[in-house]
Every structure is written in C-alpha cells, then in structure tokens.
C-alpha positions in Angstrom: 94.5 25.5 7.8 96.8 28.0 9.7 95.5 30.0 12.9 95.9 32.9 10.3 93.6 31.3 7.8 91.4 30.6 9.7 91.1 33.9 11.3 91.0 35.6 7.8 88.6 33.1 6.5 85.9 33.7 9.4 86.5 37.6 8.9 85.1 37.2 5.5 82.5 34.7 6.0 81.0 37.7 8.2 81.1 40.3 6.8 79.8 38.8 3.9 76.9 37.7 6.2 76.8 40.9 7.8 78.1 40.0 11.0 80.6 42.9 10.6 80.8 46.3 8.7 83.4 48.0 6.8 86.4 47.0 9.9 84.2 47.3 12.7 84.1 44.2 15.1 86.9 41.9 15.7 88.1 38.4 16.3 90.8 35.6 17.6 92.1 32.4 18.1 94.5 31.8 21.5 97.2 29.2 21.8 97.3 28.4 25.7 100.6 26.2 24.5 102.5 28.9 22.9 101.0 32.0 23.6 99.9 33.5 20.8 96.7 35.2 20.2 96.0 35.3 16.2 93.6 38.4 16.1 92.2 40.9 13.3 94.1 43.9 12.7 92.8 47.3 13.2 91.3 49.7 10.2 91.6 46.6 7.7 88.7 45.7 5.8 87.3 41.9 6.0 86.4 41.4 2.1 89.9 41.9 1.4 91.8 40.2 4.6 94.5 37.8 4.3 96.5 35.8 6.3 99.0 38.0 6.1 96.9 40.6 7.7 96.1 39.1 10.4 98.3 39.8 13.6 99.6 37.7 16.5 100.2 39.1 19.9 100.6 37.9 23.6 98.0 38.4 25.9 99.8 41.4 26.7 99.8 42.5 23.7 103.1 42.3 22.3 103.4 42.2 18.8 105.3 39.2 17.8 104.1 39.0 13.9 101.9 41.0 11.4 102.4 44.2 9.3 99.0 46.4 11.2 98.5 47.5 14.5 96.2 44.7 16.3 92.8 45.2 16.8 92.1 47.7 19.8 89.8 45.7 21.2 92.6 43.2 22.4 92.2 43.7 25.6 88.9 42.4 25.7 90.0 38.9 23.9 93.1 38.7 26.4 90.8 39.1 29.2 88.4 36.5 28.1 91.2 33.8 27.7 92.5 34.7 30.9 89.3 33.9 32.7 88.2 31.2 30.8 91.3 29.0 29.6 88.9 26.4 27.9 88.1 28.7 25.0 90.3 29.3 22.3 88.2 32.0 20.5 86.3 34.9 20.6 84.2 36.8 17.4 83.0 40.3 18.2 80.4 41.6 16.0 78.2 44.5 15.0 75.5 42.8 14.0 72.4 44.9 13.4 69.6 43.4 15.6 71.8 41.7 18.4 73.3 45.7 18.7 70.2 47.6 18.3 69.6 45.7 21.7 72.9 46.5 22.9 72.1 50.3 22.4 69.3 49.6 24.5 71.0 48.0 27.5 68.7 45.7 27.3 69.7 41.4 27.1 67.8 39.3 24.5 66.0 36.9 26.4 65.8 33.1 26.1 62.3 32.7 23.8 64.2 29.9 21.6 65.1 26.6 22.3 68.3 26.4 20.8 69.4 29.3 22.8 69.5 27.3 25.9 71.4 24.6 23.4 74.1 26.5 21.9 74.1 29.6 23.7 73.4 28.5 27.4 70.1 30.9 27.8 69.3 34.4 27.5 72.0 36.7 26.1 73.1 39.4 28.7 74.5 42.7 27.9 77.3 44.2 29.6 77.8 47.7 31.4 78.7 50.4 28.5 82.9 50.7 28.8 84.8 52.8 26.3 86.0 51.2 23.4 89.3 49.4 23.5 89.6 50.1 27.3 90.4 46.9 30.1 87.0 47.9 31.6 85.5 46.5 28.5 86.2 42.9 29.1 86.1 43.8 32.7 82.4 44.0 32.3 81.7 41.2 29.8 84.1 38.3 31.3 81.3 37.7 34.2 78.1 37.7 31.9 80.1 35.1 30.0 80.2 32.1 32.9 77.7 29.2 31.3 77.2 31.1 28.7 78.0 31.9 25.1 78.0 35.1 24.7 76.8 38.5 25.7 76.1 42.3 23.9 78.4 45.2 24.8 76.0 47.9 25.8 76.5 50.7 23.1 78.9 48.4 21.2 78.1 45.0 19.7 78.4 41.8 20.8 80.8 38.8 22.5 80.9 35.4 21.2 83.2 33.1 22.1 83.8 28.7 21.7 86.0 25.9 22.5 87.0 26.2 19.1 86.5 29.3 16.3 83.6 27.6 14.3 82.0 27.3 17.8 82.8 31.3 18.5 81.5 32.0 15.1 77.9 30.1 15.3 77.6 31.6 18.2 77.6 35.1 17.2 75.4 33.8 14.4 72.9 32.6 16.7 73.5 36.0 19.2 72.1 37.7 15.7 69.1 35.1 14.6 68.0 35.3 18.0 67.7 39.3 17.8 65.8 39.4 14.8 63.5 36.5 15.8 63.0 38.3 19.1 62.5 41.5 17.7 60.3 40.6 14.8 58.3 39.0 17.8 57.7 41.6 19.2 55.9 43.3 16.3 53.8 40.7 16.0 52.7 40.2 19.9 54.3 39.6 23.0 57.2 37.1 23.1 56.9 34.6 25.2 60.5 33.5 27.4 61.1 30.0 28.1 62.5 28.9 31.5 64.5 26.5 30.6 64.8 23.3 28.9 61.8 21.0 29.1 
C-alpha cells in the first residue's frame, strides 16, 4: 500500500469510528528519505477520500502533488517531524470525549494501565493557539517528549507513532481513555496511577 493509501484508508477508518467529523481533523505520513509529507487535504470529506485526494508537500509546505489545498493544520505535522525525526506520522482528531477535555484545558490523567503502555502516561493538553498557525505545534511538540500524544486546548487532539497504525491506535486510545475517565467520574472519584507497578 502506497503512502496515499494508506493515508486515505486511515481517514475513513475514522471517521467511520468517529475519530473525525465531516473534514474536521487531519493526518500524515513523512518520508525523512525523500521529503515528502503525505497529508489530508483541506474541506474534503473522509467517507469519500481517495488516494488521489490526498496531498503531498514538504515540510515547508510546498505542494509537489495533489488536486486540494493541503490540510491547514500542516504546520503542526511539519513541526512534529522536525522535532522528533523517529516518527513518521501524526493523526489529529476531534474525537468527542478526548476534546470535551481539551475545551476544558484540562489533560486526561493516567488512571489506565495501558496508558503508561501505549501512550507513555497521562495525556497533556497544550496552550490554546489559533488554528492552522506555527504557534500551534509550537505548543504541542514539547508535551509530546515520551509521550504519545497530547489534546489541543479548544481543538482536538495529537497523536503520533513510529509508524501510521502506531499514530492511529494512539488517538484511539487518547479517545477510550476519555470516555473511561469521564464515565469515571460519574460513577466516583477516579483514581490515577503513578506509574507502572
């Protein structure tokens, strides 16, 4: 499977798990060896996105292939691969629990085990930037060292991997872990682990 592909297959897999609505959120793979960031274009909806669709740039956002105008949040997936050159992809969502915590500034906090195993701990969330802005990434790239993701404040959420299945479990744990903390809390008061035993 092309980068394309693969970019146009994850785009459906989530909005169909409703990671993403109509064309909010965004995501990319990077070639370090070539280049080339494969990324989502902007205004096109997932349930209908092809490879075709999908759009590659340079970090500095050149446009080198694609039909669309890339996503406008490519900024903030050129400044993640800058400061990080092991990953090679990054899935930004608008998941509904993981943002209704980013709306509240406030960082989901490490109360499952596998969050220490696949997401590194707690989830912080990032300053509130405008949309589509450098400062966006600006705030997110340091919340991201040892860790696998983060919320935008009054955005959505970061998730980013070694590889794109990697990127893309980790948003889908961002999202569990949301609605497991959050359903928590209706129930009692959630208790946060320290680390792994």
């Amino acid at each position: 499977m092309t980068e394309k592909e693969q970019v146009a297959e994850l785009a459906k897999r989530g909005f169909a798990a409703k990671l993403f609505a109509g064309t909010s959120g965004n995501l990319s793979i990077y070639d370090p060896e070539t280049g080339r960031m494969y990324i989502t274009a902007s205004g096109v909806r997932y349930e209908g996105m092809t490879a075709q669709d999908v759009m590659v740039i340079t970090l500095d956002g050149a446009v080198l292939e694609g039909p669309h105008k890339p996503s406008s949040e490519w900024r903030m997936h050129a400044a993640v691969y800058r400061a990080y050159p092991e990953l090679r992809a990054v899935v930004h969502t608008h998941s509904p629990y993981a943002t209704a915590f980013a709306v509240c500034n406030e960082p989901i906090p490490a109360s499952l085990i596998e969050m220490y195993f696949f997401l590194g701990g707690d989830v912080p969330c990032a300053p509130y930037a405008t949309p589509g802005t450098d400062a966006v990434g600006e705030g997110a790239v340091p919340l991201l060292k040892d860790r696998g993701g983060c919320l935008l404040a009054n955005h959505g959420v970061l998730a980013v991997g070694a590889t794109p299945e990697q990127a893309y479990l980790r948003a889908e744990y961002i999202e569990d872990a949301a609605k497991i903390y959050a359903l928590a809390k209706t129930v009692g008061t959630p208790v946060h682990l320290d680390g792994l035993a």
